[in-house]
C-alpha positions in Angstrom: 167.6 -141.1 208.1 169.9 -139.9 205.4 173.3 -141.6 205.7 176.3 -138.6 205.7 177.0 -139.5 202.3 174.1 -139.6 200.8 173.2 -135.8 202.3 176.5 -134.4 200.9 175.3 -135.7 197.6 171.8 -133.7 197.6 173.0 -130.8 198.6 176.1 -130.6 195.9 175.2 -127.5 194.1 175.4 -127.6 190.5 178.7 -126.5 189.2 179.8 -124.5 186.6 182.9 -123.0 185.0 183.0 -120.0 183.1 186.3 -118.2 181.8 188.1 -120.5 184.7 186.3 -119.3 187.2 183.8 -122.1 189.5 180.5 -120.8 189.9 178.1 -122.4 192.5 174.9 -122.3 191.6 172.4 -122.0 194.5 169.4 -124.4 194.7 166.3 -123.1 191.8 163.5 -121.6 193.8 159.8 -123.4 193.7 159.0 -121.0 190.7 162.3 -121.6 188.9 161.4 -125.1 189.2 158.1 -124.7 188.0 158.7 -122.8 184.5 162.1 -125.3 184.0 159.5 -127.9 184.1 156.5 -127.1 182.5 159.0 -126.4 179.6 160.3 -130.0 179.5 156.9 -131.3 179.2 155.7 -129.1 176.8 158.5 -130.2 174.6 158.2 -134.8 175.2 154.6 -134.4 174.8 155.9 -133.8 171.2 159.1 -135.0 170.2 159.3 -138.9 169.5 161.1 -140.7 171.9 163.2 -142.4 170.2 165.2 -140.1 168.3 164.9 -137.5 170.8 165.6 -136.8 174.6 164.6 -133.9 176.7 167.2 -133.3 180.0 167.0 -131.1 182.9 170.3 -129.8 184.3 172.3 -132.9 182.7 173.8 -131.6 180.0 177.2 -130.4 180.1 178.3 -127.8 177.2 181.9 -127.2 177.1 184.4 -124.8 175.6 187.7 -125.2 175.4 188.4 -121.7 173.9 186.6 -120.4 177.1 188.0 -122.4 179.8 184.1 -123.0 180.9 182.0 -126.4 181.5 178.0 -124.8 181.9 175.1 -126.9 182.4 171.5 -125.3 180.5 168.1 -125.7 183.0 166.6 -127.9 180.0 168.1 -129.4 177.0 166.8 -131.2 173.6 169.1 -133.7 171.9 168.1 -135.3 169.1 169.8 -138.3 167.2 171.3 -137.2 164.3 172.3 -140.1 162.3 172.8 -143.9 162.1 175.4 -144.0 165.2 172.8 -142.6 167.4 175.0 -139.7 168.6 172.9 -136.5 169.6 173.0 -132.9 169.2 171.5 -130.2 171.0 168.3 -128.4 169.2 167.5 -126.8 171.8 168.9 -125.2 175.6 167.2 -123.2 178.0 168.6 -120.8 180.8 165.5 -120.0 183.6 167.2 -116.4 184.6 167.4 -115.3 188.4 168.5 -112.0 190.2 171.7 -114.0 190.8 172.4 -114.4 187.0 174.5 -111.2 186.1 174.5 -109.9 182.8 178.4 -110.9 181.4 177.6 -114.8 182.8 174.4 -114.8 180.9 176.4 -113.2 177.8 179.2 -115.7 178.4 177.1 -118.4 178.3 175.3 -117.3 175.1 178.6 -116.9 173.2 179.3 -120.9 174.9 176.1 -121.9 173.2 176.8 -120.3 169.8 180.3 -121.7 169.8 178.5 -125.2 170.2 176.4 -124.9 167.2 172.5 -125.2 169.4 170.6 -123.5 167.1 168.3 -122.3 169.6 169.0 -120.7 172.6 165.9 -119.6 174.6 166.5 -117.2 177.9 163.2 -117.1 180.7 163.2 -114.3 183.5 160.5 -115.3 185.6 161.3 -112.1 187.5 160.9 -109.9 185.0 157.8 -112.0 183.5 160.3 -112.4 179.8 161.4 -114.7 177.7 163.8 -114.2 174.4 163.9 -116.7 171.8 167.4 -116.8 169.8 168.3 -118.9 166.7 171.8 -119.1 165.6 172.7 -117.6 162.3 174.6 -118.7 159.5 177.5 -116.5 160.6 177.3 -118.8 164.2 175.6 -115.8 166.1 172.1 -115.9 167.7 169.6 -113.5 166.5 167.1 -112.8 168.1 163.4 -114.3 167.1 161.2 -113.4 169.5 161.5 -111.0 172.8 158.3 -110.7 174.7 157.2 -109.6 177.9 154.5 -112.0 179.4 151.6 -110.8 181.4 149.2 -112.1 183.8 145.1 -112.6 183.0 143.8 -109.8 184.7 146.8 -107.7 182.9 145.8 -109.4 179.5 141.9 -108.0 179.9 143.4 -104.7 179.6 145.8 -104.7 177.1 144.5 -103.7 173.4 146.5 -105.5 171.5 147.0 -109.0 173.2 147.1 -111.9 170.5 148.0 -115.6 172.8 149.7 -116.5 169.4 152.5 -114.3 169.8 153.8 -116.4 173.2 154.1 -119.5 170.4 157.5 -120.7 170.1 158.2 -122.7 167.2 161.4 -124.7 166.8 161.8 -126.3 162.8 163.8 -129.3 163.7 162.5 -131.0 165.0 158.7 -129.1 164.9 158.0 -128.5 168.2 156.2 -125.4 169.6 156.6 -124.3 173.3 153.8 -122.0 174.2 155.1 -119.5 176.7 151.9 -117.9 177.9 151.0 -121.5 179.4 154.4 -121.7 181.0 153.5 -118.4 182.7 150.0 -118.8 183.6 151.0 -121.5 185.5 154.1 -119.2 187.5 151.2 -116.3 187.8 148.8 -119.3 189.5 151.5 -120.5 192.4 152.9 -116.9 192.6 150.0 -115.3 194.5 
């Protein structure tokens, strides 16, 4: 039996702060879940260990010129010199219904104030993702945008090529391949 404690402390939402205003995010669904962490493991199945850590709602990115503290699904932060201190390479944001479109812009311009050159966005709803690196001019462009479709929805489209759900990341070289992070959503979301 849980002590009273101890069941306040799993159910604290995850909190985040954007333009001063406290957000409580609800608990990910099963699915959520599921894409956040076939991500992460597609990514430490290839980076080395000791230069480079992948975190799942850990991370906290802040911005002072935004009054805002947000917390990405999944994070990669390498070490980037002899102090060991890390930067982010890498966040991701696993969209919901609940995500409205000026927070997910808000927290893109958070990210690009932060330097992570790559910001990658999933809607497991709308069966998307959109790859963004940051530009020279501290702006993400955008890489790749692709919808992502199931088997039986792959047999009949002309043009399907699996290489075009490849994500690849230059530093570190990493590739995240998002047709298997969806095959596996299409498999538990019968």
């Amino acid at each position: 039996m849980l002590t009273q404690e101890q069941d306040e402390i799993l159910n604290k939402p995850k909190t985040e702060i954007i333009e001063g205003v406290i957000y409580l995010q609800a608990t990910p669904t099963r699915l959520h879940g599921i894409i956040e962490t076939e991500i992460g493991y597609q990514i430490r199945t290839q980076i080395n260990r000791k230069h480079c850590i992948v975190t799942s709602d850990t991370l906290e990115v802040k911005s002072e010129k935004h009054n805002s503290k947000i917390v990405p699904d999944v994070a990669l932060e390498c070490k980037n010199n002899a102090k060991g201190e890390y930067n982010t390479k890498l966040v991701v944001e696993v969209w919901s219904s609940s995500n409205g479109k000026v927070e997910r812009e808000k927290k893109k311009q958070i990210y690009a104030e932060n330097k992570i050159p790559y910001f990658l966005e999933v809607d497991y709803l709308k069966h998307s993702f959109c790859m963004s690196k940051l530009s020279e001019a501290g702006e993400y462009q955008t890489v790749i945008d692709r919808q992502v479709y199931s088997a039986v929805e792959q047999k009949e489209l002309e043009n399907y090529n699996e290489n075009d759900y490849i994500l690849e990341l230059e530093s570190p070289k990493i590739t995240i391949n998002m047709q298997e992070v969806f095959d596996i959503y299409f498999e538990h979301n019968r």
